[in-house]
C-alpha positions in Angstrom: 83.4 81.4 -76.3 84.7 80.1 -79.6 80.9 80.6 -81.1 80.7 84.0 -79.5 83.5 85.1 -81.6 82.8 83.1 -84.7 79.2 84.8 -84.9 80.9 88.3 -84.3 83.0 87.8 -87.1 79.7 87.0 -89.5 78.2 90.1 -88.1 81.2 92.5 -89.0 81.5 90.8 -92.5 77.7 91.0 -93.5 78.2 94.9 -91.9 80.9 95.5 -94.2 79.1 93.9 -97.5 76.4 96.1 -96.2 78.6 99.2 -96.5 80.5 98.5 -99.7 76.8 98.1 -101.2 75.5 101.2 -100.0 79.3 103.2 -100.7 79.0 101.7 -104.4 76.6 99.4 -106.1 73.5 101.3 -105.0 75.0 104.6 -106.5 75.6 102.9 -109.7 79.0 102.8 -109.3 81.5 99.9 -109.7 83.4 98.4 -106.4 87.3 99.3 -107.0 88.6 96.7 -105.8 86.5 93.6 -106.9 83.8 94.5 -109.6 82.3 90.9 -109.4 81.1 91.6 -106.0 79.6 94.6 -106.9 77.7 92.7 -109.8 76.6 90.0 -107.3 75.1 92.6 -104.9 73.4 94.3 -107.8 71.7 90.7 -109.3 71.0 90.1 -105.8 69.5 93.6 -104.5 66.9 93.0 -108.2 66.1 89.5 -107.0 64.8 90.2 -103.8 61.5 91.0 -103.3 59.6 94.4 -103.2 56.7 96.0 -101.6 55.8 99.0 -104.2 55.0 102.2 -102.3 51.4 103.3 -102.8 50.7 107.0 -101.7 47.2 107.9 -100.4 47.4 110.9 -102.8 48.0 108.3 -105.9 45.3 106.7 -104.8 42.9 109.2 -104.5 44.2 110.2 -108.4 43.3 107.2 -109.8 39.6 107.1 -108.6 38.5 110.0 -110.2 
């Protein structure tokens, strides 16, 4: 039981990082109440690695 509630906890802290990102780093914005979490999230969210979206209409451009 005492796991239950110890991975519930993770789970609603990783839900609200997820929520203070979206509400404020990912608009550019600073986080009011702690602005080095906000910079963390950013360097983190640029670290991570992409897939680039390629459109079948961009690739039709480029073979003509």
């Amino acid at each position: 039981m005492l796991v239950v509630i110890i991975v519930m906890i993770l789970i609603l802290a990783l839900a609200g990082l997820v929520v203070a990102y979206v509400a404020y780093p990912h608009r550019g914005e600073e986080l009011p109440a702690a602005p080095w979490l906000g910079d963390a999230m950013s360097r983190a969210a640029e670290a991570a690695p992409t897939l680039e979206v390629v459109y079948a209409d961009d690739d039709a451009e480029q073979r003509h």
